[in-house]
N, C-alpha and C positions, 0 to 999 in steps of 0.2 A: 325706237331710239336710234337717230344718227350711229355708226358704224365707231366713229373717232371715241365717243362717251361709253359705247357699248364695253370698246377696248380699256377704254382709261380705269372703268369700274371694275373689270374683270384682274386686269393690272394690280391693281390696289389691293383687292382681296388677295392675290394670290402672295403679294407682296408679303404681308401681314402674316398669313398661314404658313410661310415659307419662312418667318421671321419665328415665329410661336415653333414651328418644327427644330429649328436648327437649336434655337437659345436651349429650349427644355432641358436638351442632355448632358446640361450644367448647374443644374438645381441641386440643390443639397438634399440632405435624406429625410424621409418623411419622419416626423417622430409620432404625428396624428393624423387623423384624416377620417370623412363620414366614409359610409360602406356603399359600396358599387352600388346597390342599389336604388340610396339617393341620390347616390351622382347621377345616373342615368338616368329614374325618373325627374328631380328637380332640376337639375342642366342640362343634359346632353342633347333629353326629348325635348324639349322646349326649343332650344336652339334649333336644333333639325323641323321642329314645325317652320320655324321662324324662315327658315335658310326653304324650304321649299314654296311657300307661301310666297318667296321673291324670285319663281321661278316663271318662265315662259308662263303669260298672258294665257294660251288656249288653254293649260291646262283648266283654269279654271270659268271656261264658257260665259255664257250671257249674265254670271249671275253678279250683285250685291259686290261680292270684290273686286269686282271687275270696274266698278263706276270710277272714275277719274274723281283725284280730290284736288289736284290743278292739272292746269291744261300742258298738254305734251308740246313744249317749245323751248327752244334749244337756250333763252335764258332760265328757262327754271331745270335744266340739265347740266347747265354750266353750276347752278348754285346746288342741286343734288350732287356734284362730285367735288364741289371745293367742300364741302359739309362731311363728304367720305374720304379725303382726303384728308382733312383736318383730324378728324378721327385717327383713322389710320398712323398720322405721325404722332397723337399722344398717344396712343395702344403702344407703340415699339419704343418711344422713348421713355415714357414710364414704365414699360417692359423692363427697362435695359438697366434702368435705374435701380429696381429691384434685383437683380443680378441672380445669384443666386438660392433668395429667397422666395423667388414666385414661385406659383403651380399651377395647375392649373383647375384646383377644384380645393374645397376649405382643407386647408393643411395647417400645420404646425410643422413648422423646420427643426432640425439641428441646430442648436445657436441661432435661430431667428431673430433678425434684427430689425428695429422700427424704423423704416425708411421717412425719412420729411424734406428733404430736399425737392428741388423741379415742383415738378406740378403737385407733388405730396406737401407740399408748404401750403397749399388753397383747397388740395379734395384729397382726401384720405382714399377715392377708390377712384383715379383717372383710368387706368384702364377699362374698367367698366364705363366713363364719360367718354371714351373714345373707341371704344364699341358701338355704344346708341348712337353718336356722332356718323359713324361707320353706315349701322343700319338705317338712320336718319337719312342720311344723304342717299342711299339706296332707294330708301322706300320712295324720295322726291323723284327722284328717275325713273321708277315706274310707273307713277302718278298715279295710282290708284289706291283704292283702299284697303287691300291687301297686305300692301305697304307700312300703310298706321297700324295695321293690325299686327304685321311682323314685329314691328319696333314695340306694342304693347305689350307683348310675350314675353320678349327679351329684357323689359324693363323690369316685369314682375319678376322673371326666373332670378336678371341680376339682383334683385330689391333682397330676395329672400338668400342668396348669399352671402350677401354684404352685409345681412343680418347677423347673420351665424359669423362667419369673418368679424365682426367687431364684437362679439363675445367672446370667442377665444383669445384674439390679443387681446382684448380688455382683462380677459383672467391671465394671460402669459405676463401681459408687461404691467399690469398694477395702473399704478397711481399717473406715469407716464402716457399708456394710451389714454385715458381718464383725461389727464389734461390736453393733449392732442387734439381730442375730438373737442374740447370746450373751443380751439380755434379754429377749428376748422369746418366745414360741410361734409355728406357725402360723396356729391357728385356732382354739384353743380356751386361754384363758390357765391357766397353768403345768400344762397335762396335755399338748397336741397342739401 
């Protein structure tokens, strides 16, 4: 990968992480939350598969992840970081918008309130659409299948949060999330 995309992708994430660090130590107080245990086995590991799987090429030698699923050229490197890019600004600005009611694993807040503005007006879970986004655009700039493979991990890990996530507000806010989700998608407007 060209030196300039190398930097731009590296940029991005840290952008992001450095974003997710600073916001957190303004989040309200937990009033719920599942037990370390499943956080770590259904998010954290998952995530950390995903995040290593999009690591240096050699580690994983001649095999199967290795084959390219488009070819290594600086237009489909330019469309892997507008795609990680695009990510990256719904992650922080539907970040920002949830203020602080986010977390970063299934919570219930203090006074949690149901955010629908921005991009919550069309997908009840953009941060999660602008993670895949993220790792989408990631996996294009490696070009290999390692890549799909990452983005499939993270799809499922997120799939089965956002599970759990829309039964708890569905039992906190009633008839309200109930109607919310009748307008709107998960994570992709009017398809997912």
């Amino acid at each position: 990968m060209p030196p300039f995309f190398e930097h731009a992708l590296r940029i991005t994430w840290l952008v992001v992480i450095g974003y997710w660090l600073w916001s957190a130590r303004s989040a309200k107080g937990v009033a719920s939350q599942e037990s370390l245990a499943v956080r770590v086995a259904a998010y954290w590991l998952p995530l950390l598969v995903a995040v290593l799987l999009l690591g240096p090429g050699p580690w994983f030698g001649h095999s199967l992840l290795r084959e390219q699923f488009v070819p290594h050229t600086v237009p489909v490197y330019a469309v892997g970081l507008g795609l990680a890019v695009a990510g990256a600004l719904l992650c922080i600005y539907a970040r920002m918008l949830l203020g602080r009611n986010w977390s970063a694993t299934v919570q219930l807040k203090h006074d949690h309130e149901l955010i629908q503005q921005g991009p919550y007006r069309f997908i009840r879970h953009p941060i999660y659409t602008g993670f895949l986004l993220l790792f989408l655009g990631n996996a294009v700039m490696v070009g290999d299948w390692r890549g799909l493979l990452a983005v499939a991990i993270v799809f499922v890990s997120f799939w089965r949060k956002l599970r759990l996530e829309e039964t708890w507000l569905g039992q906190h806010f009633g008839p309200a999330y109930a109607a919310y989700r009748q307008r709107t998608k998960a994570l992709i407007p009017a398809v997912l």
